[in-house]
N, C-alpha and C positions, 0 to 999 in steps of 0.2 A: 559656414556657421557664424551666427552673430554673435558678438563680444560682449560679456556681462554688465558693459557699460550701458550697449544700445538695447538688453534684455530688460536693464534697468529702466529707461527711460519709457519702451513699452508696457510697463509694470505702471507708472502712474498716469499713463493715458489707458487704463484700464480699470478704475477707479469699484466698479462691480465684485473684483476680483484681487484686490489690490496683494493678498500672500501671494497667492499663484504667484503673482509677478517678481517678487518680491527673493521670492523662495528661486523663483527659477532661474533668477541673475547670477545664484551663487554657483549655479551645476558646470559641470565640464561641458555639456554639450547642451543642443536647443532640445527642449521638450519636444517629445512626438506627439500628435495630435490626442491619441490614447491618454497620455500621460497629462496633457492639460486638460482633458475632461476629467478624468478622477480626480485632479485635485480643485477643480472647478465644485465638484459633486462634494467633498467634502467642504469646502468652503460655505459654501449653501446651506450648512449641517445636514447634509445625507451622510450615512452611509451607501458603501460602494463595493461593487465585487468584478474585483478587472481579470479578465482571462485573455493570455496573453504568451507567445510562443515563450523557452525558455532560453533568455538572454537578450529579450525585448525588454529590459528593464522596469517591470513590474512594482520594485520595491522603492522607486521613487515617490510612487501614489503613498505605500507606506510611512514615508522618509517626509513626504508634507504632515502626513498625518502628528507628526510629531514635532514639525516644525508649529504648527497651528497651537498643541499642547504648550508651546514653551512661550508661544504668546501671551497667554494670562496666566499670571502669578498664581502658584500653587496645583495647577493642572496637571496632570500625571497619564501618560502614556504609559501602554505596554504593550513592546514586540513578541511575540509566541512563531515558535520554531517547532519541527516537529522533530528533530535531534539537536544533541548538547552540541555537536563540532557545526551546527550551524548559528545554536543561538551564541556560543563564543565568538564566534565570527563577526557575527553583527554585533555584537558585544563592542570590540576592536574598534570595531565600523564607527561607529555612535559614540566613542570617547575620542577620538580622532578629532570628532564634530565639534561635540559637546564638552568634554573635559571629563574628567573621571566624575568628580563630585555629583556630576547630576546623573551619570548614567550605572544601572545595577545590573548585575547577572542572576539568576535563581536557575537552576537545571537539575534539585535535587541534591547534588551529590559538593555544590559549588553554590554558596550564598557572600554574594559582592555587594555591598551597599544598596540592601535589597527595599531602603526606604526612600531612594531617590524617587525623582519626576520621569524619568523612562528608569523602565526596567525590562530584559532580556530576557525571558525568560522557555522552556519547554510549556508545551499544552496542557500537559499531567499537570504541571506545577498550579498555571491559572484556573481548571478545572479545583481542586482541593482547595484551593482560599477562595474559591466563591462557596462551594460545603462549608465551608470551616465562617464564613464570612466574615473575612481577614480585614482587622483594618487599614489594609494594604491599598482597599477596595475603593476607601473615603476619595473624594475629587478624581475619580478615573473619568477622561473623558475620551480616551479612542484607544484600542482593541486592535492590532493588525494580527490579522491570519495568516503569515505567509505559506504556503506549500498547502493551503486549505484543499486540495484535492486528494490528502491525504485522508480524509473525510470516509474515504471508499477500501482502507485497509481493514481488514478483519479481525484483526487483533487491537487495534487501535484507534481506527477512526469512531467510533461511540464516542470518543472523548471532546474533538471535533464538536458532534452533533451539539452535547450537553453544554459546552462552554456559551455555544451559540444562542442555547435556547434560556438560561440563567443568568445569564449577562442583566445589568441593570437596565431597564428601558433606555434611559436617557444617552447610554456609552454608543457611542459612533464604532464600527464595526468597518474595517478594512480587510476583505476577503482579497486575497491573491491565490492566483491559480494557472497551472500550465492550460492550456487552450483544452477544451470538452468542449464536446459535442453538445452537453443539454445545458450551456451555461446558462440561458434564459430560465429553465426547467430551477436549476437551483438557485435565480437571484429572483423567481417568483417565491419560491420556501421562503427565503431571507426577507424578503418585504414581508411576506405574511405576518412570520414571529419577530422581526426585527424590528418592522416595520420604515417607507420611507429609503429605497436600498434602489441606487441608479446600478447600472449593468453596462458594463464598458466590454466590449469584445475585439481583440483586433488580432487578424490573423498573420500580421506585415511583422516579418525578421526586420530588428532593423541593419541587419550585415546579410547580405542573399547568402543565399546556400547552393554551391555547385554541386551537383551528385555523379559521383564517377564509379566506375566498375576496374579493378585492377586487374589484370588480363597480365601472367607473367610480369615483365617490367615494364608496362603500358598502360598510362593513365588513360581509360574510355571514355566520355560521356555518356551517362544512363540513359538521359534522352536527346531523343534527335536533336542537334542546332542549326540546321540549314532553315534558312529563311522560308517565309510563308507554313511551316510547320505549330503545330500546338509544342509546349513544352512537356507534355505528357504524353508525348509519342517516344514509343521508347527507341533507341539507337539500332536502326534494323541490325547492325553489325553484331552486334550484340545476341540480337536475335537468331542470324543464321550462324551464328557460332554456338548458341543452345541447340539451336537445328545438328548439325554437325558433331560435336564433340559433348552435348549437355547429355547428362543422366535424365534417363527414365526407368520405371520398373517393369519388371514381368510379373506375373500372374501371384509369383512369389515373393514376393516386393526384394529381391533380386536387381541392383542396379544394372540398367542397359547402356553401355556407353557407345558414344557417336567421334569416329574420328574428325579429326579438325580440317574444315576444306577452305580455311581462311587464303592458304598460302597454296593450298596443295593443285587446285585446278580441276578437281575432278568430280564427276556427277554423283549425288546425292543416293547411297543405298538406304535399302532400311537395315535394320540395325536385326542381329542374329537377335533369339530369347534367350536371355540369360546371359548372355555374353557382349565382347565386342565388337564392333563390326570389320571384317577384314581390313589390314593396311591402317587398322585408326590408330593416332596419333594423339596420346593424351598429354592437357593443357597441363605442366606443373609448376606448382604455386612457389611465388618467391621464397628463401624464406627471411625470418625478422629481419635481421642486421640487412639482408639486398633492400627490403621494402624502407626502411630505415632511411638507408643511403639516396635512393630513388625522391624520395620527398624531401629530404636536406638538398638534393642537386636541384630539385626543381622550387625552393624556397616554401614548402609548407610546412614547419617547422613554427611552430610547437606542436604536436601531434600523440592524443589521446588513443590510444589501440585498446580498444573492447574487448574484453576476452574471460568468456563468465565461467571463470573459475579460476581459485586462489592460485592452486596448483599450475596453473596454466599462465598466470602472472609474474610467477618466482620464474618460473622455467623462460620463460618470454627475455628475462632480465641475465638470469645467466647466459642464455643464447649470445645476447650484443653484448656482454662481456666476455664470452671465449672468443669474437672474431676480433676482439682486440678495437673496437669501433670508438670514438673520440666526437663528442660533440661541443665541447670548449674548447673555452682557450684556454691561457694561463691567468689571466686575471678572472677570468670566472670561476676557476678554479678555486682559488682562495679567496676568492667572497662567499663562495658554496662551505668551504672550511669555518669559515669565521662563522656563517650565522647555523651552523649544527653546531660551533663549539658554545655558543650564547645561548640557542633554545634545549640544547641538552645538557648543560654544565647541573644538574640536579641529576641526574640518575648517577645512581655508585658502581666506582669502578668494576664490582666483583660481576655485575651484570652486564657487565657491556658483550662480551665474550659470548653470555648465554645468548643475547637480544639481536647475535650475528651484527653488531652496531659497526667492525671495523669493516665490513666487505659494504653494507651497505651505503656506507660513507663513500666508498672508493667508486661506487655503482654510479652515486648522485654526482661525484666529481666527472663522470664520464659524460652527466647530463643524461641518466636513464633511471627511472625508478619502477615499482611497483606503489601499487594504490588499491589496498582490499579490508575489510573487515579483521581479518585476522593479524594485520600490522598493528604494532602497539599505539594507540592514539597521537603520543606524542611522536612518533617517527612519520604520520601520519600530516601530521598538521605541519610540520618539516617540508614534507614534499609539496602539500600544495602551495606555500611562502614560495619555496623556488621555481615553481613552475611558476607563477603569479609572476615573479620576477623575470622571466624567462630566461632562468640558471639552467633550469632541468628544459629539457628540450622533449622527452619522449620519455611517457608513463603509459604506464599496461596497468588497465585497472579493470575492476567488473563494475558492474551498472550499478554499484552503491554511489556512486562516484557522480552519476548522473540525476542525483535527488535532490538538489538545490543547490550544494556547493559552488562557491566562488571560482570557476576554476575554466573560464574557457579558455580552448585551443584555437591557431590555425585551421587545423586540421582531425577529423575524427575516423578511424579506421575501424572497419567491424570484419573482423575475420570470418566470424561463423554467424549466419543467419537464423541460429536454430541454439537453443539452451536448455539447461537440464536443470526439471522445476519441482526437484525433490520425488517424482516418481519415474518420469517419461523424458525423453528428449522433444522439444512442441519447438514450434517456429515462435520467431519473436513478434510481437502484436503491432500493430501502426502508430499506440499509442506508444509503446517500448523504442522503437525507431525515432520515433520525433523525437523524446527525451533523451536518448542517446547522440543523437546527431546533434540534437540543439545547441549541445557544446562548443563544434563549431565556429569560428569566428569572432573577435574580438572587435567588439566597439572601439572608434575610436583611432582601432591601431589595421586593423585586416578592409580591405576593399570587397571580399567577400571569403565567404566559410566555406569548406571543401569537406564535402562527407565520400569514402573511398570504402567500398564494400570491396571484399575480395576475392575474386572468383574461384570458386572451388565446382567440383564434380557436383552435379545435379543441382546449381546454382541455374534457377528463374527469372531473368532478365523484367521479364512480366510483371512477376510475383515482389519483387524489388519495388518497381518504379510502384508498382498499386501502395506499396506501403509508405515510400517517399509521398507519394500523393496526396494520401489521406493523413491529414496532421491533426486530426482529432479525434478523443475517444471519451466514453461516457462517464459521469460520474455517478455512481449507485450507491447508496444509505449502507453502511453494512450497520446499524445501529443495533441495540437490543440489550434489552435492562437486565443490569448486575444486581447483587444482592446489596452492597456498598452504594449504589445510585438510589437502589427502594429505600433502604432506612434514612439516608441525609432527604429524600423528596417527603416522603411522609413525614419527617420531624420537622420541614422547613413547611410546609404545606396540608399537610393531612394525604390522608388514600386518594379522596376524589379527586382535590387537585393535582394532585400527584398524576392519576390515571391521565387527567386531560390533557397536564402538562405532555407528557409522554408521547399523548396524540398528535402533539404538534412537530413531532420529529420528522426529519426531512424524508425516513425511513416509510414513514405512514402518507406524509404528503405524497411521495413516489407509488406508493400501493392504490391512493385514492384515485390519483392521475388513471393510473390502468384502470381501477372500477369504472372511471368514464367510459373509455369505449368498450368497455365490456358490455358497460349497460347498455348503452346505443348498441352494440349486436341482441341485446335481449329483446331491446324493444321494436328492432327491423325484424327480428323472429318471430316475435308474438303478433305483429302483423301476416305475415305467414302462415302460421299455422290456424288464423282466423279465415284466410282463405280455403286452406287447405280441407279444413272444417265443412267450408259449404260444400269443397265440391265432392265430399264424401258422405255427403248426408243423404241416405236411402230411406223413401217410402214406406218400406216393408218392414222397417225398425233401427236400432240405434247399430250404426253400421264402428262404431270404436268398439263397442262390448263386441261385435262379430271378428274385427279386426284384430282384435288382443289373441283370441281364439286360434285365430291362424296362423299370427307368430307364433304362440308356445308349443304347436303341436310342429309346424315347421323348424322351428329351435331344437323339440324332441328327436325327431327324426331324424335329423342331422347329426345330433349328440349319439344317437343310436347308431348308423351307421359308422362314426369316427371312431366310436368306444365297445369293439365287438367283443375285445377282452373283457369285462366286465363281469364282475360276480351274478351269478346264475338269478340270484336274489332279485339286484340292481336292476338286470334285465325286465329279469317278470314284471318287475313294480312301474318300471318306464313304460313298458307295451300296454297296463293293464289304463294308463295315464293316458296313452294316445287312442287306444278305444272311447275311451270318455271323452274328450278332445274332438274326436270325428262326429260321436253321436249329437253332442251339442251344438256342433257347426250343421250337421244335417238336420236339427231342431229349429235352428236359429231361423227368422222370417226372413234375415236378408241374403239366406244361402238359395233363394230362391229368383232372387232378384235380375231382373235380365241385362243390369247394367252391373253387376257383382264385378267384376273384374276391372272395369274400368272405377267402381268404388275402391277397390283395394291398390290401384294403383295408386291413387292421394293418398288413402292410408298410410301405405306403405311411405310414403314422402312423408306425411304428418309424422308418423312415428322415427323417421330418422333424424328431422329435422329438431323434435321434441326429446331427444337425446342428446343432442348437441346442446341444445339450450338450457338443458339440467346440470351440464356438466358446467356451462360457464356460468351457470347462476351459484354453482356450489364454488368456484375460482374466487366469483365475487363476495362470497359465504368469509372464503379461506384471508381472503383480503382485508377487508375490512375488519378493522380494528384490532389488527395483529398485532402491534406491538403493545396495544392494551393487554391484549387478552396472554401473553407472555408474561408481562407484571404483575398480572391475576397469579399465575403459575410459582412467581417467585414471592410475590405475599404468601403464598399458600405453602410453601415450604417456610419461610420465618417465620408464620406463625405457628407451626407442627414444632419447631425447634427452639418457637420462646422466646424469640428476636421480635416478637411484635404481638402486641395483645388487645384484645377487641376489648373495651367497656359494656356497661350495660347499655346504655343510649349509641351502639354501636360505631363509637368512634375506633380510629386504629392509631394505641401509639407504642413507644420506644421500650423494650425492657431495658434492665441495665447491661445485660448481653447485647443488645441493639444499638445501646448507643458507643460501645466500644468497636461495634461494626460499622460506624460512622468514621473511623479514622484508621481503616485498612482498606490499603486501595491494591490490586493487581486481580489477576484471573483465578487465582485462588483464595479471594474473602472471606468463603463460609469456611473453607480447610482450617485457617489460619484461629480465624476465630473460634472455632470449634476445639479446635489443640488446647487456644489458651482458657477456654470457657472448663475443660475438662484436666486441665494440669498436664496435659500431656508429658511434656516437656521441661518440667520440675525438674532439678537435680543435676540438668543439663550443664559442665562449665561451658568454659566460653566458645574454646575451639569447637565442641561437640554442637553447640547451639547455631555456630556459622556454619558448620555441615550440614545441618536441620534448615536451615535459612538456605541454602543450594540446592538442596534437595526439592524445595518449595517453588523456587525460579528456572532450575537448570533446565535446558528444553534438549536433547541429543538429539541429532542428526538421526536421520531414519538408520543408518545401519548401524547405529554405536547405541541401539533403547536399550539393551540389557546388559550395555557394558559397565561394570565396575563395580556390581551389588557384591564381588565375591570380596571386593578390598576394602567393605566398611569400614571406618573406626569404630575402635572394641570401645569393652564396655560399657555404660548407660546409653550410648550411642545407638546402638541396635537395639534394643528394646524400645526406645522411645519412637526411633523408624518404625518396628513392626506394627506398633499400637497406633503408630498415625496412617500407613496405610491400610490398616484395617479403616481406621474412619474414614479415612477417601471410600473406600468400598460401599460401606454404608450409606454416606453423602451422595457419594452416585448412585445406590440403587433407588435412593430417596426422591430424586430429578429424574429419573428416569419412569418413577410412579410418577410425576406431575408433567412429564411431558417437555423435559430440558434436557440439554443436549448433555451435560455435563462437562467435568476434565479431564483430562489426562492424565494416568498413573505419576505417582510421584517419578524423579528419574533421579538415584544415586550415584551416577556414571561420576560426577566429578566431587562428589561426598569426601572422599579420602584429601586429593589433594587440596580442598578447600581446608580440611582442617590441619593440615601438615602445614600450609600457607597460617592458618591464624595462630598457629605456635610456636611461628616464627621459623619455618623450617627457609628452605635457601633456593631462591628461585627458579636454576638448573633441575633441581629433583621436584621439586614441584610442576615445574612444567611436562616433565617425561611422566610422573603418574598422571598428569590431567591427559596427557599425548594431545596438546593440543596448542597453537600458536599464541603467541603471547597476549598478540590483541584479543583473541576469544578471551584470554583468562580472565584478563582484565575489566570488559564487559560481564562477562558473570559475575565477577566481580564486585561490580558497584552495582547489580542487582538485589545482590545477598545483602550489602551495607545499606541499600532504598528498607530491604525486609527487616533487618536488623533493627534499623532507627524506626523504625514504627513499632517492633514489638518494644522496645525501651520505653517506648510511649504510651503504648497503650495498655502495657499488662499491670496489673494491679498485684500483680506478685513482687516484692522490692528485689527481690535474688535473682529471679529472672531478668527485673530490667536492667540491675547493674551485671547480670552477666552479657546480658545482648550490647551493651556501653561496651565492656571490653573485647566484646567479640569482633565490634563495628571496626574498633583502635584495633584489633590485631591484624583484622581484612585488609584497611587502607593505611596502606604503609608500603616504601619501596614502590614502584614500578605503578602500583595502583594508586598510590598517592600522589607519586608525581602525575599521573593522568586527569586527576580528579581536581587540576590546578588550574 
């Protein structure tokens, strides 16, 4: 690696490029070739969209971009995250650089000197002051997207789409993305509407990546390494050990197991149905605390264990704490003490007890944690400091873990190749694996990354290596216009541009792309069936009118025979149909013809072939101009409801209900708005109003959707609930006349303890009526407070707003206060 001196002095014999140089004398390590094109591309004033494996340092391209900003006086970047624990993170990152003064956070719930020259912020957040056209907006001159392939979530990526396409012309755009498949496919959308967008693609780890199969207490190789072999040959060992002792199913999907003929010496049977095969000898799995030890002996240490479920993370943790297992020393020990007494010295004592804060203390001294959604944010942000530091040696987290966080390992371990995705247990996808693994290896410090899958029964050595292999996967538009996106685009634009705007989503770009070849099959069709045409064309008369003929009565007679049970009626009426049928075909001039049969055979091909091409011409129908013709469907409900009013000279604008629906933003907009447009919620105090506010966000788990209706808070509480899901009822049957998918039933699973929680009730009993982990509360939590601080804002009742003020202050407080810091 060259030294920041001699990076320096290449920096002004590059005189075209002079930041790049400049910039990149300051970094730990040399620019990878990726990384000096992107910031090449933005130097040039392009924007740029780099896709790039995860922990190939991506966010450097970002990191010039704002180095560029702080070249001219007054310039103003902003970072967007697609979670708050990441843009705090870079938050950290960026004042480290920069110094507090010029660097802000915004994520909602946290506003840090939100008038600085960078600012930190979530996607929600940048999305609403471009609506709002904040003058946050004045001298923005670059935009990074980090995690932009988040673009493809369904609940959230629409937000993505919008920021992309509202952006000021002139703002430079830095797209970052884990590696996809169709990154050309999306940095052509980006040039489109962006305009001027280089495309940087590189598929180069820059720490290799070993992949191993653990075999009892036996690190494998997944593919073969003898010499003159590809590296995507999988380790035949491997192989006749699935031969041998792998599961397969019977007939009944009934696992068949294969004894182990690694050691044994003996000739290969097949395997009984249903059962296993005599003498076998099955493989069992280490468990934690052995696999634990195995990798600490063999130096891969730090090591991330995948394991998708909470439940399966806590238990992971107790496990290496009942064998009594030790991964410090004494001096790490009490550096582990010191900085959980400095980042938790704010939460009050009375909670430590509830928050299990003393065992999990005792857990991190061992150098083992857990890492999942349901951990309280700040116990959370705890473990990834000490893994970072490498205090904590081995965390069991689920794949939340794996969504951009700072936090690579040595080592990543995947127990189960198969997870459970809220209906089914489904295998994990290639794009899932590469994120997971990515973790992997630390720049800098690892000579390479070790990913160690774990063998288990009916474990695919194949099936494996095809997933290690393929390290990309597609990005797809989940786009599609809210009721909140129509009213700010017609108040900023009018309907028509509104409509076109729309058009240019990456969602419609993606559908137009398929019209193409759809249409090329229409039109290598329609040449076809121009052949098919002559060679059916008969003498004796128009041989399609004879050919129609022959279908419906061969249709008939088919239907007839299939459907003997039929009403006596039915019958008569079909026979009396294929009598007429016959007569006409025996009328007809071409039933006489003496090439008939070889005309009916083209026929027959013209008409199957003119079926197919009906169907793709109606794909292409269904295609184009969908997400127009969606925002047709959502005009068309605000205008039924008043949110939007046509003139005489047929313009389309705001009522004063419309434009209060300008500054409610989530999945339930019209709900919201309709409550307050209708008084719903009058009379509400505070607590009862932050119950109303949970009941609007809370989403329960599939088996807990009708838990907790029987423990409402009494009185105006219930009432105001019943009268708001009646309006849900209405609103969706509303979208359901227009052809929209609608919501989801309100859910008052955690109604009660929300409002026990805003009247100051005590965070023990709170959490047992929510029955649910502290980190979840938490998270709902500052959901309700996101709902809360907008109806404050937006209702024009004064009793309401100051009750949703006090309701906001009784939500965040304790435990949810401290997270919100």
């Amino acid at each position: 690696m060259t030294s920041p001196a001699e990076r320096y002095a290449a920096a002004q014999e590059a005189p075209e490029h002079p930041q790049t140089g400049l910039f990149a004398a300051r970094q730990r390590f040399d620019l990878d070739p990726f990384q000096i094109a992107g910031c090449h591309a933005l130097e040039r004033g392009r924007s740029v969209l780099v896709a790039a494996p995860t922990g190939a340092g991506k966010t450097i391209v970002g990191e010039f971009a704002i180095h560029l900003a702080m070249q001219t006086p007054g310039d103003k970047a902003f970072y967007t995250t697609p979670m708050k624990a990441l843009s705090n993170q870079k938050f950290r990152e960026l004042v480290d650089v920069y110094g507090a003064d010029e660097v802000g956070l915004l994520t909602g719930d946290t506003n840090i000197n939100g008038s600085a020259r960078i600012v930190v912020m979530t996607t929600e957040v940048l999305r609403n002051m471009i609506y709002a056209d904040s003058e946050a907006l004045r001298d923005l001159r670059y935009v990074v997207m980090d995690e932009v392939h988040y673009l493809a979530d369904r609940f959230r990526g629409a937000v993505w789409e919008e920021v992309i396409i509202h952006l000021p012309q002139h703002v430079r755009l830095v797209s970052l993305s884990a590696t996809v498949s169709n990154a050309e496919e999306f940095g052509d959308w980006l040039d489109t509407v962006r305009g001027d967008t280089e495309v940087i693609v590189s598929e180069i780890r820059p720490v290799p990546l070993e992949q191993h199969v653990l075999v009892r207490d036996d690190l494998l190789p997944l593919f073969d390494e003898r010499a003159g072999l590809a590296t995507t040959t999988v380790n035949q060992e491997l192989v006749r050990m699935r031969s041998f002792t792998g599961s397969t199913y019977d007939s009944n999907g009934r696992a068949q197991a294969y004894s182990s003929g690694r050691h044994a010496g003996r000739s290969v049977q097949r395997p009984q149905r249903g059962g296993r095969r005599p003498n076998a000898r099955r493989i069992e799995r280490s468990d934690r605390p052995e696999v634990v030890q195995l990798l600490d002996r063999a130096n891969l240490l730090p090591a991330i264990f995948f394991i998708f479920s909470r439940v399966g993370c806590d238990a992971a943790v107790q496990q290496v704490r009942r064998s009594g297992l030790r991964l410090t020393s004494v001096e790490e020990r009490a550096e582990i003490r010191a900085i959980v007494a400095e980042r938790t010295r704010s939460l009050q004592d009375e909670d430590l007890g509830v928050l299990g804060y003393f065992e999990w203390v005792d857990n991190l001294e061992r150098g083992v944690a857990a890492h999942h959604a349901g951990l309280l944010p700040a116990f959370k942000e705890v473990v990834e400091e000490l893994f970072q530091r490498k205090l904590v040696k081995v965390v069991f987290a689920t794949e939340t873990l794996a969504l951009g966080i700072n936090m690579p390992a040595r080592t990543v371990v995947l127990e189960k190749m198969e997870k459970f995705n809220g209906e089914a247990r489904v295998a994990i996808t290639s794009g899932e694996y590469t994120q997971l693994t990515g973790r992997a290896g630390r720049r800098g410090i690892d000579v390479e990354g070790h990913a160690v899958v774990q063998w288990s029964e009916g474990i695919d050595p194949q099936a494996v290596a095809a997933l290690a292999s393929r390290r990309t996967y597609p990005l797809n538009s989940s786009f599609r216009p809210t009721y909140n996106m129509a009213v700010n685009l017609i108040d900023l634009f009018g309907k028509e541009r509104a409509r076109q705007i729309l058009e240019s989503s990456f969602a419609q770009f993606q559908a137009d792309r398929a019209v193409v070849g759809l249409a090329r099959q229409v039109r290598e069709a329609e040449e076809s069936l121009v052949g098919y045409q002559r060679s059916m064309a008969c003498d004796h008369g128009d041989f399609a009118e004879y050919g129609a003929l022959r279908r419906e009565l061969s249709d008939l007679e088919k239907k007839t025979r299939q459907d003997s049970h039929a009403p006596r009626s039915a019958r008569d009426k079909r026979m009396k149909r294929i009598q007429s049928l016959r007569g006409q075909m025996q009328r007809h001039g071409c039933h006489r013809c003496p090439d008939r049969e070889a005309h009916a055979r083209w026929a027959e091909r013209y008409w199957k072939l003119k079926r197919q091409t009906d169907r793709v011409r109606r794909q292409i129908e269904t295609r184009t101009g969908t997400v127009a013709r969606v925002f047709d469907r959502v005009v068309e409900v605000l205008e039924t409801l008043d949110y939007l009013t046509v003139s005489k000279n047929g313009s389309t604008s705001l009522t004063d209900a419309g434009r209060t629906m300008r500054r409610i933003y989530g999945e339930r907009d019209l709900l919201v708005a309709e409550s307050l447009r209708q008084g719903l919620w009058r009379g509400l105090d505070a607590p009862s109003l932050a119950a109303m506010a949970c009941c609007l966000v809370y989403e329960p788990r599939r088996d807990e959707a009708n838990a907790g209706e029987r423990n409402l808070p009494r009185g105006a509480f219930r009432a105001a609930y019943d009268r708001t899901t009646t309006l849900w009822a209405e609103l969706d049957d509303l979208e359901k006349d227009h052809h929209l998918p609608g919501t989801e039933p309100l859910a008052a699973g955690l109604a009660g303890a929300m409002h026990s929680w805003a009247r100051g009730g005590a965070l023990d009993r709170v959490l047992v009526d929510a029955d649910m982990a502290a980190g979840d509360f938490v998270r709902w939590a500052k959901q309700t407070i996101d709902l809360l601080d907008q109806l404050s804002i937006v209702t024009d009742d004064p009793a309401l707003a100051r009750n949703a003020r006090v309701a906001l202050d009784g939500v965040r407080r304790g435990i949810v206060a401290y997270s919100s810091m």
